[in-house]
C-alpha positions as CSV (number, residue, x, y, z in Angstrom):
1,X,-27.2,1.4,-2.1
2,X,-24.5,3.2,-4.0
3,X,-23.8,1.2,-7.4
4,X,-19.7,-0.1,-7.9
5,X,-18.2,2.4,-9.8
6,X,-15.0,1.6,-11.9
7,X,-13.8,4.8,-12.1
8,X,-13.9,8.6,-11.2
9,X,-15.0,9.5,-14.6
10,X,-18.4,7.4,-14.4
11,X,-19.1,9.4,-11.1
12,X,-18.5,12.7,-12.9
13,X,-21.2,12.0,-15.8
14,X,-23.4,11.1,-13.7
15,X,-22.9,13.9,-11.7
16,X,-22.9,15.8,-14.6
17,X,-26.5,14.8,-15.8
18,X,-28.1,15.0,-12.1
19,X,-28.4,11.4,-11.7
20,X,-26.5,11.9,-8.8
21,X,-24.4,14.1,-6.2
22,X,-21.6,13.4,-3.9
23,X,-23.5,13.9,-0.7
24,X,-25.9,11.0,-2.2
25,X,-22.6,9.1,-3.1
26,X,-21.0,9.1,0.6
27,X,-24.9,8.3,1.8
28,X,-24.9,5.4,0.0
29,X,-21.0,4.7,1.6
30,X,-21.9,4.9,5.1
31,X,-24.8,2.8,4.2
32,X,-22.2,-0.3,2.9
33,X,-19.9,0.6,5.7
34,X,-22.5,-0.1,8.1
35,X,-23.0,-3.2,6.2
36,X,-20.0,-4.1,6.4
37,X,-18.7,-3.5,9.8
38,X,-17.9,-7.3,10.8
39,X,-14.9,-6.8,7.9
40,X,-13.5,-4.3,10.6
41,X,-12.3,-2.2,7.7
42,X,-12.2,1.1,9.4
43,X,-10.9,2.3,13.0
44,X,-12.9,5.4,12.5
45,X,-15.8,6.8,9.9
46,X,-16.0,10.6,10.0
47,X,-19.7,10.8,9.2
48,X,-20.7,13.6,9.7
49,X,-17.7,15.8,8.4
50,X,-17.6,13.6,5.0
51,X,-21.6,14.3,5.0
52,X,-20.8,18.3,5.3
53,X,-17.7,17.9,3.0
54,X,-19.9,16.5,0.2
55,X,-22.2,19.0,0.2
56,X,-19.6,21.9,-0.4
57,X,-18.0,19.9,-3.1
58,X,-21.9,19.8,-4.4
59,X,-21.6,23.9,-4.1
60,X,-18.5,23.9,-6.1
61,X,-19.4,21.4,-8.8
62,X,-22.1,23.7,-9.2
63,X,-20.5,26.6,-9.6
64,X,-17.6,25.1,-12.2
65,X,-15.0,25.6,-9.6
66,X,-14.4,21.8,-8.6
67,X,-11.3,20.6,-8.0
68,X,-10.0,17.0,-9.9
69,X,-10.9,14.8,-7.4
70,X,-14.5,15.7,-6.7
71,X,-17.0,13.1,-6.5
72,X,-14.1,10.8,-5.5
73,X,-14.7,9.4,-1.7
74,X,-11.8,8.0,-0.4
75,X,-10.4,6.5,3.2
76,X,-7.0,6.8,4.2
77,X,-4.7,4.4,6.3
78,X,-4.7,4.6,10.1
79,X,-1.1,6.0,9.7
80,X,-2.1,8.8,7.5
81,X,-1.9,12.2,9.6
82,X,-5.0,14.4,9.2
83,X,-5.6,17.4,11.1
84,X,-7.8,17.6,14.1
85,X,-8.3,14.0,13.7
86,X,-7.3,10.7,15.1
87,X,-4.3,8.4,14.1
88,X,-3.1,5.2,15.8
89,X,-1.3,3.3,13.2
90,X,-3.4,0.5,14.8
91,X,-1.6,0.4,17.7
92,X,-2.5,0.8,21.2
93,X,0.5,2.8,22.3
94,X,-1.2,5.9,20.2
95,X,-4.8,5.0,21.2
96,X,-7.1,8.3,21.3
97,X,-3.8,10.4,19.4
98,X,-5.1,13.6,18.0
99,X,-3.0,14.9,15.0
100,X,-1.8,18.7,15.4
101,X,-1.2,18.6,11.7
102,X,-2.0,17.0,8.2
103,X,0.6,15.2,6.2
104,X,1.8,16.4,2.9
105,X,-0.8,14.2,0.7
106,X,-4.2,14.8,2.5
107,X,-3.9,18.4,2.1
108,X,-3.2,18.0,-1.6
109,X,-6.2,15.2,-1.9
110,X,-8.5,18.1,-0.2
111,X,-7.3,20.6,-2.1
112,X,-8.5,18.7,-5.2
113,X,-11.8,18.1,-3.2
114,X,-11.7,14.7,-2.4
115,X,-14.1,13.4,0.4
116,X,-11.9,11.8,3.0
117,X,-14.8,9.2,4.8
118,X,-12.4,7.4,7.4
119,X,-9.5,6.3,8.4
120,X,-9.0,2.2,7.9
121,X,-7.3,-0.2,10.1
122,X,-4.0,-1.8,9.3
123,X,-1.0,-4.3,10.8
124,X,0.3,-2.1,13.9
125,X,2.8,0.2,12.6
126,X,2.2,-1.2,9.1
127,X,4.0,-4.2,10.5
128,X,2.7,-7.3,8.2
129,X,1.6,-9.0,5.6
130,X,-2.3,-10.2,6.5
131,X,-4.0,-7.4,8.8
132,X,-3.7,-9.8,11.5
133,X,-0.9,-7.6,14.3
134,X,-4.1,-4.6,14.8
135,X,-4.6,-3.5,18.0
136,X,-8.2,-3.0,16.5
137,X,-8.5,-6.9,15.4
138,X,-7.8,-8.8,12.3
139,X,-9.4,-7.4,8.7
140,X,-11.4,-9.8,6.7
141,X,-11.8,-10.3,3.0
142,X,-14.6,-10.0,1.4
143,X,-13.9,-12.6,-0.8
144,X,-13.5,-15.3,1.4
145,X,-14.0,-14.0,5.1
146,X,-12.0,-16.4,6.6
147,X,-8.8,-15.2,4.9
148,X,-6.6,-12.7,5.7
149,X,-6.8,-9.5,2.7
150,X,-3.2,-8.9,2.9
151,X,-1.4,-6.2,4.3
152,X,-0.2,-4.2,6.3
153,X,-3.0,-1.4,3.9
154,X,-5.7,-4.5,4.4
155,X,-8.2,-2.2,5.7
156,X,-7.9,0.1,2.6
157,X,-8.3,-2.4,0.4
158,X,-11.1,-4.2,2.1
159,X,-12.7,-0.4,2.2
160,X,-12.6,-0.5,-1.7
161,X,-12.8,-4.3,-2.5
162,X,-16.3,-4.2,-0.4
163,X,-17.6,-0.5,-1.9
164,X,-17.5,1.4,1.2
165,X,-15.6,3.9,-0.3
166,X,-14.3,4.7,-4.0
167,X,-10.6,4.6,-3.2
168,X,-7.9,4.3,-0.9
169,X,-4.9,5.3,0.0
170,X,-2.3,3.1,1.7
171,X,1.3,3.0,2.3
172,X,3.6,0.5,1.2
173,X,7.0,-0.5,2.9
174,X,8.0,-3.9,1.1
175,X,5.0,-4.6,-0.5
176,X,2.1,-3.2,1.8
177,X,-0.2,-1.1,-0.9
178,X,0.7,-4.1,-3.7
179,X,0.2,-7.2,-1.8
180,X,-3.3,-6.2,-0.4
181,X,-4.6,-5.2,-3.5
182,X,-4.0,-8.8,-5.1
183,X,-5.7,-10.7,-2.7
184,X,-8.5,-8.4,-2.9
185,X,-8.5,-7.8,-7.2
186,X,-7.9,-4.3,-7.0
187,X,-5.0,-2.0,-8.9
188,X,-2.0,-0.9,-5.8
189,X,0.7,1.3,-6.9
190,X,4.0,2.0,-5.3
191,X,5.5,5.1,-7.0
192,X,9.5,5.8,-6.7
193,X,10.7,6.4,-3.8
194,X,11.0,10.1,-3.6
195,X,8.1,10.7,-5.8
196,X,5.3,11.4,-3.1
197,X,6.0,13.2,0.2
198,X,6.3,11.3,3.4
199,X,5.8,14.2,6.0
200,X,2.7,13.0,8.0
201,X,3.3,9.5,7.6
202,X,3.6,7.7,11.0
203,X,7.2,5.9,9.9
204,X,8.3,2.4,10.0
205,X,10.9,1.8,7.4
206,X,12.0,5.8,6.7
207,X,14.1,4.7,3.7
208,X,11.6,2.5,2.1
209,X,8.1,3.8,3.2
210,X,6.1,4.7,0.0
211,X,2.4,6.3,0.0
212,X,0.1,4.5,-3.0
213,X,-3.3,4.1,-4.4
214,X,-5.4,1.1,-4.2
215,X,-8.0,1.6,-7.0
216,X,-10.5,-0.2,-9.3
217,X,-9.2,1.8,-12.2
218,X,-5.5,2.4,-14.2
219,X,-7.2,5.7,-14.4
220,X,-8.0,6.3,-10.8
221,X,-4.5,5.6,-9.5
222,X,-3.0,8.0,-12.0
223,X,-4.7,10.8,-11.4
224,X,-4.4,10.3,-7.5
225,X,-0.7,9.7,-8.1
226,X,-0.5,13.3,-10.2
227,X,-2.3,14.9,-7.1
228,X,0.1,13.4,-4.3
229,X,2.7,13.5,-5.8
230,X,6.2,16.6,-6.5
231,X,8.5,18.2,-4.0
232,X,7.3,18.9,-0.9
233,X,9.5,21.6,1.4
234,X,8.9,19.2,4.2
235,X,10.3,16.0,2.8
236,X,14.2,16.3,2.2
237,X,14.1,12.8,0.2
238,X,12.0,13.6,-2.3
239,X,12.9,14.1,-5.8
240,X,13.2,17.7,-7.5
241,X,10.8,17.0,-10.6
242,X,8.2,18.2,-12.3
243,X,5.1,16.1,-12.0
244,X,3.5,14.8,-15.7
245,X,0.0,13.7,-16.2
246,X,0.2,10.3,-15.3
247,X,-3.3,9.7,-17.1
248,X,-2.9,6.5,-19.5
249,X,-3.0,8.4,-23.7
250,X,-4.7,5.3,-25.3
251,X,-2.3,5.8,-27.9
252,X,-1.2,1.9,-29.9
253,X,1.5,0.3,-27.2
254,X,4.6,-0.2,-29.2
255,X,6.3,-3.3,-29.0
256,X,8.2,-3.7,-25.1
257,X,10.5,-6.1,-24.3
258,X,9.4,-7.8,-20.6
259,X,11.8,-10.1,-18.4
260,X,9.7,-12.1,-16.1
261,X,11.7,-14.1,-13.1
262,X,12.0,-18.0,-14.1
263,X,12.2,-18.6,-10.5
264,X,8.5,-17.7,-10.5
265,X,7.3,-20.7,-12.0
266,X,10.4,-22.8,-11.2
267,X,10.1,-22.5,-7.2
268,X,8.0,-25.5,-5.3
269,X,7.1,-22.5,-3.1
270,X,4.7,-20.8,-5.9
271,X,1.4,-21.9,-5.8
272,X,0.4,-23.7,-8.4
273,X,-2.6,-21.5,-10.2
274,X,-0.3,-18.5,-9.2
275,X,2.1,-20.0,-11.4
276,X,-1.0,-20.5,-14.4
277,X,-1.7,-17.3,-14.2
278,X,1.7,-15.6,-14.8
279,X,2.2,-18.6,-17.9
280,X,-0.9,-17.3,-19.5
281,X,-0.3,-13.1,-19.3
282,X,3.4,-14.3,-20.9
283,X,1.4,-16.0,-24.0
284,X,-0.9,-13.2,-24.3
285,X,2.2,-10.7,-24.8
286,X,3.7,-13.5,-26.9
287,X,1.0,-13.4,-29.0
288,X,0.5,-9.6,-28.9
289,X,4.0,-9.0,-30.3
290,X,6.0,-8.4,-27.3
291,X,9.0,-10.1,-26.6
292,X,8.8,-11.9,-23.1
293,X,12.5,-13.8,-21.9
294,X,13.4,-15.3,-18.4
295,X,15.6,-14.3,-16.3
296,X,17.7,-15.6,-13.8
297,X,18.1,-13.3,-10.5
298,X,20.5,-15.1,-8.5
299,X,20.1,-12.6,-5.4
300,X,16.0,-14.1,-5.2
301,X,17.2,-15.5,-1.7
302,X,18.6,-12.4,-0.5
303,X,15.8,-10.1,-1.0
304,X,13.7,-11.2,2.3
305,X,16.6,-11.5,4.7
306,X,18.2,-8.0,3.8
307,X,14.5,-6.5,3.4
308,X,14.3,-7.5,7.0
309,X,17.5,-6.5,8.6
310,X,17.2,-3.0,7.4
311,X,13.5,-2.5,7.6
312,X,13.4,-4.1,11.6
313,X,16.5,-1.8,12.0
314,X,14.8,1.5,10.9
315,X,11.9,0.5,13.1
316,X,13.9,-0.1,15.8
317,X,14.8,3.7,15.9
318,X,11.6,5.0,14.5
319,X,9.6,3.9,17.1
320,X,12.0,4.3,20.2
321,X,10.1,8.0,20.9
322,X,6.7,5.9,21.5
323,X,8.0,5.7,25.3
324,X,5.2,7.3,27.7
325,X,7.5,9.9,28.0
326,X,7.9,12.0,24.7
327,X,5.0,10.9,23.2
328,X,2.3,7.3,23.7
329,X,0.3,5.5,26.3
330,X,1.6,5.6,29.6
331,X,1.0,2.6,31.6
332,X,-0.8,2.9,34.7
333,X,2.0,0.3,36.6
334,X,4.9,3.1,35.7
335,X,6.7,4.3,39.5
336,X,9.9,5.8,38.1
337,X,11.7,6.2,34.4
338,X,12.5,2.6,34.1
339,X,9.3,1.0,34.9
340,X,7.6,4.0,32.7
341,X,9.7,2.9,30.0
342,X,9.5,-0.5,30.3
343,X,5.9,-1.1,31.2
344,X,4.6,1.3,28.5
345,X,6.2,-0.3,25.4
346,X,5.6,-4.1,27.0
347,X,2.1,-2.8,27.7
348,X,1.7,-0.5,24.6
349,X,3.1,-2.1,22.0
350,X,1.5,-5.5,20.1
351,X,3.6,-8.6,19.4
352,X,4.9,-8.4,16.1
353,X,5.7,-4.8,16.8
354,X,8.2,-5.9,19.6
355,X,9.6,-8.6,17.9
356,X,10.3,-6.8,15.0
357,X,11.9,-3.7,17.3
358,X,14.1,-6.5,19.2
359,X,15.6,-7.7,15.8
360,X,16.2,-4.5,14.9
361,X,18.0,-3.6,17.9
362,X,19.7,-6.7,17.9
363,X,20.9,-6.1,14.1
364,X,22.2,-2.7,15.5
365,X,24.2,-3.4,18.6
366,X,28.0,-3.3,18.5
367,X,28.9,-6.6,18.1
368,X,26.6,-7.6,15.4
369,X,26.5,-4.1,13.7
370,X,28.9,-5.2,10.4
371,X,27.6,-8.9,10.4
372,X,24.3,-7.8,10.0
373,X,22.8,-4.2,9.0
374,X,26.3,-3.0,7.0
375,X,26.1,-6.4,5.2
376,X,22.6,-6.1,4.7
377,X,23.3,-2.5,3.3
378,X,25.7,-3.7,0.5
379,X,23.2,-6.4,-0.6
380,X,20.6,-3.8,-1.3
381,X,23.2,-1.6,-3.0
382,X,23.7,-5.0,-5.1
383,X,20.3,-5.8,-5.6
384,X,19.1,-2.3,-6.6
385,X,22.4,-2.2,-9.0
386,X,21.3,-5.8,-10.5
387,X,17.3,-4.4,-11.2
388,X,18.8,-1.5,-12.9
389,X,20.8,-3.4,-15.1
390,X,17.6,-5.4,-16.1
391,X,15.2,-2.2,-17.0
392,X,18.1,-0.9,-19.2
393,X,18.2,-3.5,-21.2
394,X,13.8,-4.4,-20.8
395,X,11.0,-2.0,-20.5
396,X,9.5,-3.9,-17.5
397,X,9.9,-6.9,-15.4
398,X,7.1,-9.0,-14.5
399,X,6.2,-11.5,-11.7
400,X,3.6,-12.2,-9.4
401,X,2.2,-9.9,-6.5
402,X,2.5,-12.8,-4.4
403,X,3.7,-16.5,-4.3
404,X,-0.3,-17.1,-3.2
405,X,-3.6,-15.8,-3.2
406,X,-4.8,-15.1,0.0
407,X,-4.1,-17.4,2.9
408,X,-6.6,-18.4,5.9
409,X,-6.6,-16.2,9.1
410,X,-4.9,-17.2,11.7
411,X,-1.5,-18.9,9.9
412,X,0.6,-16.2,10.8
413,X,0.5,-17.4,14.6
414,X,2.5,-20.9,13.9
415,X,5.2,-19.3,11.9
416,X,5.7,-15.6,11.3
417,X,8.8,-16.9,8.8
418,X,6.0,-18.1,6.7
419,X,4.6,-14.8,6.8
420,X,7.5,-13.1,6.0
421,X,8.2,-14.9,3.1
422,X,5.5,-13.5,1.2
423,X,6.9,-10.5,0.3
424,X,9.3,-12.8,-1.9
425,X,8.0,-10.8,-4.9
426,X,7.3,-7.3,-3.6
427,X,10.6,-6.0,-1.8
428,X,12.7,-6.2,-4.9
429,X,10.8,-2.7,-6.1
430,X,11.2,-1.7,-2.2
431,X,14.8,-2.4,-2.0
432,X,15.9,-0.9,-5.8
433,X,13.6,2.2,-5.0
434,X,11.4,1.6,-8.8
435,X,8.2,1.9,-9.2
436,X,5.6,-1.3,-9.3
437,X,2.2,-1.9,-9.5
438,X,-0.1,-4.7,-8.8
439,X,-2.8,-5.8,-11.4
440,X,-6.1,-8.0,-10.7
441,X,-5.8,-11.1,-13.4
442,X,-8.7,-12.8,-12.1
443,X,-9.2,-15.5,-9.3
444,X,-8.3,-18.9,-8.8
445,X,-10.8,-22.1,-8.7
446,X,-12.0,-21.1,-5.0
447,X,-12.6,-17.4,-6.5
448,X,-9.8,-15.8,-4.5
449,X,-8.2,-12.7,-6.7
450,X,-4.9,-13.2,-8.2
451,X,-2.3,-10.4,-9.3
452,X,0.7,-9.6,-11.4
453,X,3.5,-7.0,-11.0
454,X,4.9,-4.9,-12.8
455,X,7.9,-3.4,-12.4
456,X,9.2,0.1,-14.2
457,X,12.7,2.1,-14.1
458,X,12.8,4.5,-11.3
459,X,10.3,7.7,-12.4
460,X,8.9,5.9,-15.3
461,X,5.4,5.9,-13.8
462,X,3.8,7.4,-17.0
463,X,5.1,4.4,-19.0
464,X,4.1,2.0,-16.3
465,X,0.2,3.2,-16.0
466,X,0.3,3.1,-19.4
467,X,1.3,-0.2,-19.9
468,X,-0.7,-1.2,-17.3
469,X,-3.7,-0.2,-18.7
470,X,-2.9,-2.1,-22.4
471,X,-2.1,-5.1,-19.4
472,X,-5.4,-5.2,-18.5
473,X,-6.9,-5.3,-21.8
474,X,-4.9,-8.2,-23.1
């Protein structure tokens, strides 16, 4: 069995004194993953190739021509594009999809000889918050099987939660890399968007969708962020800047000034140790020196609704090419254009997927076009106005991940509104475009993880790892 490593850097040293090597490491991966299989983690292991990968990573350790990432093994989200290999986003309208190319980030992550091991399952289309709306079945948590571990990256999370692989990368929309990686006590980083390129990332939300880390280390999900991220030629949206070393300096944390949302711990809606928690990281930066205040953010109950309307609406055109025309299953009852059309999205599509494409629609259509999305458009141009305003005058903002730990499977099916709702703390960062991270503070009484956010001024991910790591410490 392959011990838990926190970090890369362990790996290396041992690597470094022969104790030992990364075709040994991924051995002892497939091994857990085996183990593991009932948490339904992965859609796909690529055995054998991560088996021959290791080994010519072995050749280059050897010969002191590694790249950064080798000896990390890592598994990438089922909507992650990879060369030559399959990618479904879950969903059964891309069942048995070969990629023709690889996105942006898994040609870096190999060209820093990283082990990709498998690609992990996920809410259809990234569509959720529990794992639960997979074609491939519902995730479980390894802390509790009978809860959901968050989503839609749930299957990344669960990969590294469980120790079938090192690391994970995910993709987060309005909280999809963050959310999963409290419920399962792990680190999940959303970076700016426009920090790391989008080009082979199956879309859902093209104006919000954000690749990210999930980790066990501050460490890990810097240098993975350094590696992923900078312009790309293939992604228009992305920001022309250099890319620092994200790597936390260890150098004394100066004194930061933090606003933390009062409706946090005001709200009947927060849970109750959730609340605890946030209370006792606010005295330790009290008593550390910082200067913690509430504030008031009177849009709170705006954040889900407009998240929503623009995010459904995006998918709504996204996903119109799946078709079993241009591109997607093709059902078998399909006599002319219509039926093909119609039977291959009823047929191809999950649930959740539809009724999230139907809003969107709906939001769209002529006569609800200005009531809706354009409204829906100015309240994001207020909110992400309103969070700038806040990190000019504070260094970060802190609140909870989410308003719970994880919740039992199955919930989601009497009320999707409930579901919804738990991305009260998460879409503010999605909407205002800043960076945030999620930070394992522990579990609760029934030893379910908790987490606390962080939230940074857009490109200030250097000062953000960097807090987070003095965060962790406190």
């Amino acid at each position: 069995m392959t011990k838990s490593y926190t970090s890369l850097n362990e790996i290396k040293s041992e690597i470094a004194s022969g104790d030992i090597t990364v075709e040994k490491l991924v051995k002892g991966y497939l091994n857990k993953i085996a183990v593991n299989a009932r948490l339904n983690a992965f859609n796909e292991v690529f055995e054998q190739e991560a088996l021959t990968c290791a080994q010519e990573v072995d050749s280059r350790i050897k010969q002191g021509i590694a790249g950064k990432l080798a000896g990390m093994v890592i598994a990438i989200k089922d909507n992650i594009c990879y060369k030559g290999h399959k990618v479904s986003a879950s969903s059964k309208i891309l069942d048995n999809f070969t990629s023709v190319y690889s996105s942006t980030i898994v040609e870096r992550l190999l060209a820093e000889d990283a082990v990709i091991i498998g690609r992990c399952n996920c809410d259809e289309f990234a569509m959720g918050a529990s794992n639960e709306n997979s074609h491939f079945g519902p995730v479980k948590n390894f802390a509790d099987e009978s809860r959901v571990p968050g989503g839609s990256s749930g299957g990344s999370a669960v990969a590294v939660q469980a120790g079938m692989c090192h690391a994970a990368i995910g993709t987060d929309t309005g909280g999809s890399v963050r959310q999963p990686a409290s419920f399962c006590g792990l680190v999940g980083l959303k970076p700016t968007y426009g920090r790391v390129s989008r080009h082979g990332i199956i879309a859902y939300a093209s104006s919000f969708d954000q690749v990210g880390p999930i980790t066990r280390s501050i460490a890990d999900a810097a240098l993975l962020l350094e590696v992923m991220a900078g312009p790309d030629e293939y992604d228009s949206t992305l920001a022309n800047k250099a890319v620092p070393s994200y790597l936390p300096d260890n150098k004394p944390v100066s004194v930061k000034k933090i606003a933390y949302l009062q409706e946090a711990i005001s709200s009947p809606g927060v849970d109750s140790e959730v609340k605890s928690n946030l209370v006792q990281y606010i005295d330790k930066l009290r008593n550390a020196g910082h200067i913690v205040k509430p504030i008031a953010f009177e849009l709170l109950d705006f954040l889900v609704p407009a998240y929503y309307i623009l995010a459904m609406a995006e998918a709504s055109s996204n996903l119109s090419r799946y078709d079993g025309v241009h591109i997607g299953y093709r059902s078998p009852a399909a006599v002319d254009l219509l039926s093909t059309y119609k039977s291959s999205r009823s047929e191809g599509f999950g649930k959740e997927v539809k009724r999230r494409i139907m809003l969107g629609t709906f939001v769209l259509s002529a006569g609800y076009y200005d009531a809706y999305f354009a409204k829906a458009q100015k309240v994001r141009r207020m909110i992400r106005e309103k969070t700038e305003a806040i990190l000019k005058e504070y260094d970060f903002i802190l609140v909870p991940t989410a308003p719970e730990p994880a919740f039992p499977i199955g919930r989601m099916e009497k009320d999707p509104v409930v579901t919804y709702l738990a991305d009260i703390f998460t879409v503010q960062a999605s909407l205002s475009g800043v960076p945030a991270i999620s930070l394992p503070t522990g579990n609760n009484s029934k030893g379910l993880p908790l987490g606390l956010q962080l939230l940074a001024p857009h490109f200030e991910e250097k000062e953000l790892l960097n807090f987070s790591e003095y965060f962790l410490g406190l």
